[in-house]
N, C-alpha and C positions, 0 to 999 in steps of 0.2 A: 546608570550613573554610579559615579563611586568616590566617595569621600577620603581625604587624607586627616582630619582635623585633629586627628589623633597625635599626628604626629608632628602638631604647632600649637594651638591653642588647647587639644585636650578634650575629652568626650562629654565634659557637664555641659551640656548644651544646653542654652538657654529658648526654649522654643518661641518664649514671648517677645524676645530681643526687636525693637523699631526699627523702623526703616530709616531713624535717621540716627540711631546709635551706628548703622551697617553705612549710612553716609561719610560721618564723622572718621570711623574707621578707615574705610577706604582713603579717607583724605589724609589720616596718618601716615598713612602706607603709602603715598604718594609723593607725602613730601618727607619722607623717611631717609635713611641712609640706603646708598645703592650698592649692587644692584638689590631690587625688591625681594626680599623674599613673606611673603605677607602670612603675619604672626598674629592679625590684632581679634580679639574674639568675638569681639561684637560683629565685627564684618562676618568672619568665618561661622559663627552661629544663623546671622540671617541666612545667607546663602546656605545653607544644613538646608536652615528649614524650610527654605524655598523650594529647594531641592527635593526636600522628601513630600512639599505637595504636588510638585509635578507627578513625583514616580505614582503616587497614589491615582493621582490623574487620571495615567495612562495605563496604574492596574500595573506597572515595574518594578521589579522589586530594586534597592539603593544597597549598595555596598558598602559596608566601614570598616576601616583599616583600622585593626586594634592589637594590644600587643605589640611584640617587637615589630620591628621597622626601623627609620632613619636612628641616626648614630645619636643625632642630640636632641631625642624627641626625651618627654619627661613621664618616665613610665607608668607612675603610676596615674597621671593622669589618661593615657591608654586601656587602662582598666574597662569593659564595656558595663560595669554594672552604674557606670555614671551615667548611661544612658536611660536609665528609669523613668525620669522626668519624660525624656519627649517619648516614651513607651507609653505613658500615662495622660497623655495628650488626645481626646476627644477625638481632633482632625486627623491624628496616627493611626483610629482603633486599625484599618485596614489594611497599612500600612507593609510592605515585607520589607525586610531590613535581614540585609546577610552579615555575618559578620566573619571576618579573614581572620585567616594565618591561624586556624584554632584557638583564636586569643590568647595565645601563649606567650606568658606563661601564666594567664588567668581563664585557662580551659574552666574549670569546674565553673566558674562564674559564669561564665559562658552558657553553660549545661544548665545551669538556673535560671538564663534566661528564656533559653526555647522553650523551657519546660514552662515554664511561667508564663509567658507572652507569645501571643498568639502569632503575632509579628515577625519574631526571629526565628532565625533561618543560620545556621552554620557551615563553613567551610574549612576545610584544614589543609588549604592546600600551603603552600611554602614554608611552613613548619614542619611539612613533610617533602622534600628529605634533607633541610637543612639544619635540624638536629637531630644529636645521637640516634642508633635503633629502638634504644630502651625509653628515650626521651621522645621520639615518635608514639610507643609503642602507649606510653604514659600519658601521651596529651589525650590520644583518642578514649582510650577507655576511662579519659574524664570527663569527656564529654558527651559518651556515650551513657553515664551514671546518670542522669537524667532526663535528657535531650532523647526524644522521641528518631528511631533511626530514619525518619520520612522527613525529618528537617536536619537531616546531617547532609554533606554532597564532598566531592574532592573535585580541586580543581588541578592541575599541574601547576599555573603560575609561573611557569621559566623565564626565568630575564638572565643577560648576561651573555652566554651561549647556549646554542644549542641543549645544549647535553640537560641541561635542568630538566629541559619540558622528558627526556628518556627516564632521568633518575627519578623525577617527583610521579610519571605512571609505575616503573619497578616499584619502586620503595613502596609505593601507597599500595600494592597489592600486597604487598609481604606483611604491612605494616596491619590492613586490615581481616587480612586471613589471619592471623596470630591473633586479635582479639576478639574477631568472632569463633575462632576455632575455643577460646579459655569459654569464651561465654555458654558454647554450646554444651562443654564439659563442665560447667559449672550449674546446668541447668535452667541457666537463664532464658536462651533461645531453642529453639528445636532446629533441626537441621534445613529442613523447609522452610524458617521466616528467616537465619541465617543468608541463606542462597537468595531470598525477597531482598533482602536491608542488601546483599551487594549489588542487586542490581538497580535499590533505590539510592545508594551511596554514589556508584560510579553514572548511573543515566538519568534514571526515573525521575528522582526528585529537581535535581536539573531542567529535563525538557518540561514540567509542567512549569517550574518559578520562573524561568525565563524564556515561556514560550518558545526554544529552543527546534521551529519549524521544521528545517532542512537537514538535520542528523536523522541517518539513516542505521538500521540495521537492530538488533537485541541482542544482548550479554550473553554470549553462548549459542547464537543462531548459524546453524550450518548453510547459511543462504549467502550470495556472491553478491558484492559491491550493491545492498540493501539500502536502499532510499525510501525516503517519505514520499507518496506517492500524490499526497494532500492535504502540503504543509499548510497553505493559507489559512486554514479553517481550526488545524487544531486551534484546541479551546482550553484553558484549564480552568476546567468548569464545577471544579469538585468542589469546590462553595459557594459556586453560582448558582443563585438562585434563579436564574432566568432558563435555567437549564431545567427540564422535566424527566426528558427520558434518552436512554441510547439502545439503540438498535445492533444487536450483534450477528450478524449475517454470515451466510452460506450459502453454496448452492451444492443442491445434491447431484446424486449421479446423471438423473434427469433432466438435469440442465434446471431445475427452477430455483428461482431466490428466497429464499426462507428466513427468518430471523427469529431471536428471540429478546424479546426487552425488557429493559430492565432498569428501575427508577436512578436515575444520574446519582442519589444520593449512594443509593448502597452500591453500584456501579465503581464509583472513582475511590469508596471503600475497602471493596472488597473484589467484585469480580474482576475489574480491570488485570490483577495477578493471581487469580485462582480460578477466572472462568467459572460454567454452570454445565452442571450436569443435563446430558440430552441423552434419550434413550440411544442406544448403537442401529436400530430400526431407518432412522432418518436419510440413513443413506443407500436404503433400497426400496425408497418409494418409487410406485409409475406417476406417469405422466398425467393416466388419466382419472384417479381415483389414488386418494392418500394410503395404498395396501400393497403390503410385498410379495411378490413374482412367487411363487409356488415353490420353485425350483433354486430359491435363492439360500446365498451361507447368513443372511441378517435375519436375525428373530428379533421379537418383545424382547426380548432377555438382556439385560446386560445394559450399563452405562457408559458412558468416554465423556471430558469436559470440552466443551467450547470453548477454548481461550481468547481472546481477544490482541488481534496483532495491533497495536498500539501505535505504529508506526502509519494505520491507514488510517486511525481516528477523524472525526471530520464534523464539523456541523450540515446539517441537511438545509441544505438553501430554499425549499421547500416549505419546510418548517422550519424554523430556528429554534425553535424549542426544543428542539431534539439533535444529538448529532447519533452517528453510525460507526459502526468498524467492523471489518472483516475477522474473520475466526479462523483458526485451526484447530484440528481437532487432534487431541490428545489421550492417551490411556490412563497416563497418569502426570504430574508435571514433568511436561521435560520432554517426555516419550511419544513422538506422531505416530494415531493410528495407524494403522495399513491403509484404513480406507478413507486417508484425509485426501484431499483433491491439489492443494496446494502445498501438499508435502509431497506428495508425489512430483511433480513439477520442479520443485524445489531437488530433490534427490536424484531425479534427472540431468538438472542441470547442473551439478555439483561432477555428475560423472563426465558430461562433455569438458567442463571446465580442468578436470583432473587429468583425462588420458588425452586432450587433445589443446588445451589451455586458448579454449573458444568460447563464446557466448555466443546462444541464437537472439535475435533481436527480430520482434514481431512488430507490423502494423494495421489492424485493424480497419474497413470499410464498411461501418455499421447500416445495414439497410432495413428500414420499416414502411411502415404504412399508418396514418395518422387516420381514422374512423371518427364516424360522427351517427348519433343515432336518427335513422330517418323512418319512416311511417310510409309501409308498402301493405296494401291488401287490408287495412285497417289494423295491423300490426308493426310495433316498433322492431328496428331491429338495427344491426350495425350495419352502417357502406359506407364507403371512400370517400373523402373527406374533398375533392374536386377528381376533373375528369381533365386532366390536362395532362401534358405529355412531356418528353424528357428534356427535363435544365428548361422548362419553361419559367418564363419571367413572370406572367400572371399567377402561375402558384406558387412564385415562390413571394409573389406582393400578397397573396390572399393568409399565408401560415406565418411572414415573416415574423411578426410578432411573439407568436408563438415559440419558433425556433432563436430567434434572440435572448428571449428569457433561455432558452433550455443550453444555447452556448454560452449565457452568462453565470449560472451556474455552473456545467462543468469547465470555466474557465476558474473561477472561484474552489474547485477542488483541486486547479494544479493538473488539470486534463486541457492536455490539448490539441484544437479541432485544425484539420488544416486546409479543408474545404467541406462547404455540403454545395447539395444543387436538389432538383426535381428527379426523382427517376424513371423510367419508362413506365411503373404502373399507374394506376387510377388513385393520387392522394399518397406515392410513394415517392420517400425522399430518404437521403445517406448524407450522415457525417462522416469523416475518413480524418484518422485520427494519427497523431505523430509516431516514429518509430520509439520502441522503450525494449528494453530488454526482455524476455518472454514473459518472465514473474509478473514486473510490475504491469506488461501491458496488459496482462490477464487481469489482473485488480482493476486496473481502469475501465475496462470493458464492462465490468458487474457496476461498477458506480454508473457508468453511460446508461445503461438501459435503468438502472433505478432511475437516471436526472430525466431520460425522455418520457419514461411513461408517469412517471408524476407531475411534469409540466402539462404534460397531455390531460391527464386526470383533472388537473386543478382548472383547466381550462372546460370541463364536459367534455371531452373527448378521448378516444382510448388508440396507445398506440400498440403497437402491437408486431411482431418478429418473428412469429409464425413463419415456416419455409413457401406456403400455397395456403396463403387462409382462404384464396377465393381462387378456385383449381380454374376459372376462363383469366384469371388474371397472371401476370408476370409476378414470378415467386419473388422472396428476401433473401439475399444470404447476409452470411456477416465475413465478405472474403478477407485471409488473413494474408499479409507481405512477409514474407520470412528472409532475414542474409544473416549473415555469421561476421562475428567481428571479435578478436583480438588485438586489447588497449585500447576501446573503442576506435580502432581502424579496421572499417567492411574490409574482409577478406573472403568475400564471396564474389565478389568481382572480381573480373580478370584483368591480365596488362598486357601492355601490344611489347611490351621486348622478353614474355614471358614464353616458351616455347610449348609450355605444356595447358596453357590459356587453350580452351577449345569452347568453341558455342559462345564463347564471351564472358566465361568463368574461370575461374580458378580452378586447379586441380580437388582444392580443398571442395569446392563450392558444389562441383562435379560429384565428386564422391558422394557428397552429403546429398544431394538432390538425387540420385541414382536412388540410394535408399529411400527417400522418401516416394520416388517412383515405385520402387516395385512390393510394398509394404500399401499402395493407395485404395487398395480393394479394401484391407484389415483398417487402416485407418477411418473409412466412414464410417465405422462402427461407433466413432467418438465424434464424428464433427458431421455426419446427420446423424443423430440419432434416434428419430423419431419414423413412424413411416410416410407420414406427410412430407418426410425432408425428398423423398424419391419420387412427388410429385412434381416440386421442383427441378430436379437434378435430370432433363431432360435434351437431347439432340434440340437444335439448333434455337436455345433459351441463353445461350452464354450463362448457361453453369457446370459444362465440365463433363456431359456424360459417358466419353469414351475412356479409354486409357492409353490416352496421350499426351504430349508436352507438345508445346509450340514456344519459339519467342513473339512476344507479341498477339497472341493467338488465343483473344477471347474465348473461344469456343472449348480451348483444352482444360479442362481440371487444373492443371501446372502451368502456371506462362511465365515466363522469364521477363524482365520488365528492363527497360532502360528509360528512366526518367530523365527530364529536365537537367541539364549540369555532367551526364553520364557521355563519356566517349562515344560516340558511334559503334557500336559494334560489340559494345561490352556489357553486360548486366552487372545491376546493383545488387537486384533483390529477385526470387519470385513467389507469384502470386497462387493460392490455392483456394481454386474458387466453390469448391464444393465443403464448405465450412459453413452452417447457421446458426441462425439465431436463438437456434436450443440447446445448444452444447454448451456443457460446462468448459468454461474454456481455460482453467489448468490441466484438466484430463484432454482438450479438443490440442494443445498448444504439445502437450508431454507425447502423447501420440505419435506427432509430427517429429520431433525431437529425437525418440526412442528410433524411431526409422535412420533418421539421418546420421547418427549414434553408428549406427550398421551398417547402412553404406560407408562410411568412414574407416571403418572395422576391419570389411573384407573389401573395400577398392572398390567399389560397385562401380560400375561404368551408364552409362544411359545410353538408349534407343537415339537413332536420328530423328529429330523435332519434326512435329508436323507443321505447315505454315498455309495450310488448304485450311479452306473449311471442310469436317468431317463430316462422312456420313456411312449410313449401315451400306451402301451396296461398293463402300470400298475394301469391305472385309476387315473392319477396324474391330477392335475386343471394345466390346461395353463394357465400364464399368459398371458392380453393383446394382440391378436397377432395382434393387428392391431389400429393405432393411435385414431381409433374410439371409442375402447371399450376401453382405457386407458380416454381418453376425458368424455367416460360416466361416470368412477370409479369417474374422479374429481368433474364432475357435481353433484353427490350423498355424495362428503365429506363434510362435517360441518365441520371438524376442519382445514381441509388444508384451507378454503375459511377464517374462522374466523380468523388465524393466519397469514395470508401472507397477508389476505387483499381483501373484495369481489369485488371492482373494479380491483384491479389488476387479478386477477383469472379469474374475465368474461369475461375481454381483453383477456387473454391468451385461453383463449376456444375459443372464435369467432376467434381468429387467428387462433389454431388447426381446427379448422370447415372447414377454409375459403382453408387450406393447404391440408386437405382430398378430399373435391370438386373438388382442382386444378390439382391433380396430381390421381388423377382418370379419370379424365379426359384427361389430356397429360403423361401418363406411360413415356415415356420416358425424361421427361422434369429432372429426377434427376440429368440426366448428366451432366447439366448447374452447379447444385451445386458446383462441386468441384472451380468454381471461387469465392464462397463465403464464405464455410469454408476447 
């Protein structure tokens, strides 16, 4: 809400004002001279202060137009230090209250307000750039002489034409770089809280006062067409007391989810823009014991900060005590490790975007198994949660409850499910989740598996993503849909008047998919990465294990899909089903990416489709069947090593090495697994 009263009756509000003084008013102004323009204070003060108990209400912060403005407003009744009184008002203490146009030309008053009251909140936008440079230049660094820069913000404000909202973002960076640039040289600021206050000036302090959900992206982030991934939830929670703790999360090379927490208070403080230090060890852990590969480049030695991408923030519907966010990991502010997982991805996808001006676009078939602890031999232990069969109606009456909460939650983070069902195993079932651009769908993917196995959890039951937790049972994957789209229009489907349309693709879609064919040995190295994943990944299980493509053609690795709404004849998207539910999936998604990247590159062409079902006595190439010979495919690619990054890739071998070793050695040790993914 936003108030004009400034610019009629004037800002001594009166907060005690009756309801029938605000009557009586109104009846002036009624039968006044026309047409109305209403002037009368008593009215205009009720209504303030009605107004500022709603926003308090709703936890909103109220706008006041102060300073200049209309032609016959009376200015110094504009002034916002008139505003004290309802500053000093009990029912206010909560209160936010912005105040415009830099109060100019009573900035410093202004700057004695935020600084003094906890309530105000400043903005300078229409003062900039609709005076002078030097008069710009003067208002801010008046308001900066006291006013805390976490309560300063700039808005554009453009009315009029166009061109305002262009001149008030130029002008306001020119205007603000010039006074933080003096402050820096004057010692006031260091260059690092400098760089903080402009990105609490131009976003930060914004998205928290006006819950400000659906803006995407960070001040200086090399990442493409950035959205909030899970807007509902953000919180700003950094005086909430109902708030305890946030969860700042990762996953390592290992595919598992890791966090580190930290009390909401010093959290919305301090780490939210400076992140915590995490040993550089973290991201060569194994799978099956917290200790790094022998053969690996990460020692004890050496720190990087966990930053916080602010843009994934979220409450945990789980607990609401707590919310979460996703981390990158940094060397120093500003700088992604080598071996962050979703800077990698991110720097992938900036290079398809660059030399080819494409976006991959992922979607997810999340498949687990929901256990329950039962008592065999006089021993507890975990099994399958019923014994019913695929897209059955009775398991899906016996879990519904279960899985209700669990899409009501990630419906609540802004994730969305576009069907689930039963699946062929004993107590397995899949959500299959909307198409999103690589990034964010990889973020939604690490939310999904935290919303499922903590509903699972909170219920006594454990779920679990394991590729073959139970080697007589039908494995999990987590298969991924991949197409390619420029202006968000799929350009990986084909057209019937296009001549070079072949298989039902695009020449683009062709190229691209050609690379990811022949790159599919090196890429299981990232999307199974476990050697349990090749327990799964078997002849006639519908997960992929030759190396072939089909349309339509569960059985291949690659299938080309034509969904619902799709031409006959044409593909949208395809599928790659040899992807689980242990893979990190910025490194499982960049993989994929990096191949297609290359086919693209050099023209890659594809094999003729297979549309049989496969088998070994037709002379067909196995893929992989074992995390070894996927591990060798990586160690012989050049291009997955040069695009992802060759220290992060010799990390992730030495790990694969270190996990073949282990569990060739203890066969049965997978079983532990299931308490980890």
């Amino acid at each position: 809400m936003k108030s004009i009263a400034a610019y009629r009756s004037g800002l001594e509000i009166n907060p005690r004002v009756t309801e029938l003084e605000a009557e009586e008013g109104l009846f002036q102004e009624l039968n006044g001279s026309k047409p109305i323009r209403i002037t009368n204070k008593g009215f205009i003060d009720y209504i303030f202060t009605r107004s500022l108990e709603v926003a308090v209400f709703f936890e909103l912060p109220l706008q006041v137009h102060t300073g200049l403005g209309d032609k016959d407003l009376d200015l110094k009744k504009s002034n916002p230090i008139h505003l004290r009184t309802v500053l000093a008002d009990k029912r206010f203490a909560k209160s936010k209250i912005v105040l415009l146009h830099a109060s100019y030309p009573f900035s410093k008053e202004a700057s004695y307000l935020a600084s003094a009251y906890s309530q105000v909140y400043l903005d300078f936008g229409l003062a900039t750039p609709n005076i002078s440079v030097q008069g710009m230049i003067s208002s801010l660094k008046n308001l900066l002489e006291l006013a805390p820069t976490k309560k300063v913000m700039f808005s554009t404000n453009g009315y009029a034409f166009p061109e305002t909202f262009y001149l008030g973002a130029k002008r306001s960076r020119d205007v603000v770089f010039n006074v933080l640039s003096d402050a820096c040289g004057d010692g006031d600021l260091t260059i690092e809280e400098a760089l903080e206050a402009v990105k609490d000036i131009f976003r930060e302090n914004a998205l928290r006062l006006y819950k400000l959900n659906n803006v995407g992206g960070l001040i200086g982030r090399e990442n493409v067409n950035k959205q909030n991934i899970v807007p509902k939830n953000f919180n700003n929670s950094q005086n909430g007391e109902d708030l305890a703790f946030v969860r700042i999360i990762w996953v390592d090379a290992s595919g598992q989810h890791r966090c580190r927490v930290v009390p909401a208070g010093r959290f919305y403080e301090e780490v939210k823009s400076k992140g915590v230090g995490l040993p550089r060890a973290v991201m060569g852990l194994v799978s099956y014991k917290d200790e790094l590969p022998e053969s690996g480049t990460l020692t004890g030695v050496g720190e990087i900060r966990l930053v916080p991408d602010m843009t994934t923030i979220a409450r945990l519907p789980w607990s609401t005590k707590e919310e979460m966010v996703l981390a990158e990991m940094h060397v120093k502010p500003g700088e992604a490790w080598e071996y962050c997982p979703r800077s990698a991805l991110l720097r992938v996808t900036k290079i398809l975007q660059e030399e080819f001006n494409l976006v991959m676009d992922a979607g997810f078939e999340k498949e687990f198994y929901i256990l329950k602890k039962i008592t065999r031999n006089g021993a507890e232990e975990w099994g399958p949660f019923d014994s019913s069969v695929y897209c059955s109606t009775s398991a899906f009456d016996s879990i519904s409850p279960i899985l209700q909460e669990a899409y009501n939650s990630l419906q609540s983070l802004n994730i969305s499910v576009e069907q689930l069902h039963a699946e062929v195993g004993k107590g397995q079932f899949e959500f299959s989740f909307k198409y999103l651009q690589c990034n964010f769908a990889a973020d939604n993917i690490i939310y999904a598996r935290e919303v499922i196995r903590s509903v699972a959890r909170k219920h006594g039951l454990l779920a679990t993503f394991v590729p073959k937790y139970c080697l007589n049972d039908i494995g999990s994957g987590c298969h991924v849909h991949i197409s390619l789209s420029h202006n968000g229009r799929n350009v990986f489907i084909g057209s019937e008047n296009d001549p070079e349309t072949q298989y039902g693709m695009s020449k683009i879609g062709q190229n691209f998919l050609a690379g990811v064919y022949h790159h599919l040995p090196a890429i299981l190295a990232f999307t199974a990465p476990i050697p349990n994943s090749y327990d799964r990944i078997q002849p006639h299980t519908l997960s992929g294990a030759y190396h072939i493509w089909g349309k339509e053609n569960r059985e291949a690795p690659i299938r080309t899909a034509c969904p619902p709404g799709v031409p006959m004849g044409l593909v949208s998207n395809f599928e790659i089903k040899s992807f689980d539910g242990c893979v990190n999936p910025h490194l499982g998604l960049a993989s994929i990416l990096v191949a297609g990247i290359d086919g693209l590159r050099r023209g890659l062409t594809l094999p003729e489709p297979l549309d049989v079902e496969p088998s070994d006595s037709a002379n067909l190439e196995r893929l992989p069947k074992d995390l070894g010979e996927a591990v060798a495919a990586l160690v012989g690619d050049k291009i997955l090593k040069e695009l992802i990054g060759e220290k992060l890739v010799s990390e992730i071998i030495a790990i694969r090495k270190a996990e073949i070793d282990y569990y060739s050695k203890n066969p049965e040790a997978y079983k532990d697994l299931i308490h980890r993914y």
